[in-house]
C-alpha positions, 0 to 999 in steps of 0.5 A: 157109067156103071162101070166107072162107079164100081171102079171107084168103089174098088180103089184100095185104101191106104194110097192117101198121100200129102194131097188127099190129106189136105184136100181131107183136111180143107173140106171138112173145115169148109163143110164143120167149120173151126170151132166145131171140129174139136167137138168132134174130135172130143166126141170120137175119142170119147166113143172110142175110149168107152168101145175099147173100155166095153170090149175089155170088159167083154173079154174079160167076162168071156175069160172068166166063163171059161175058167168056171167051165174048166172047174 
């Protein structure tokens, strides 16, 4: 029994075919339902948005620190 859980832990990602999508996509509406999948959508685009945003400006301020040390 153990075994068999850490053998579907080690299934390597990327192998999703049509299927597995549209199982994906079947469920997720049966478990949010229509009207609130956009608004979680809006929500993870509006998280990724604001990550990509904070690891520009963290880049850039590392970037700066290292131009100051350099002089």
């Amino acid at each position: 029994m153990y075994m068999d859980f850490i053998s579907i832990l080690s299934i390597p990602l990327g192998t999703f075919g049509t299927t597995e999508i549209v199982v994906i996509v079947i469920l997720a509406l049966l478990l949010f339902g229509g009207k609130k999948i956009p608004e979680l959508m809006r929500g993870l685009g509006t998280g990724l948005k604001e990550f990509k945003k904070a690891s520009e400006e963290e880049k850039d301020s590392e970037s700066e620190e290292v131009k100051k040390e350099k002089k």
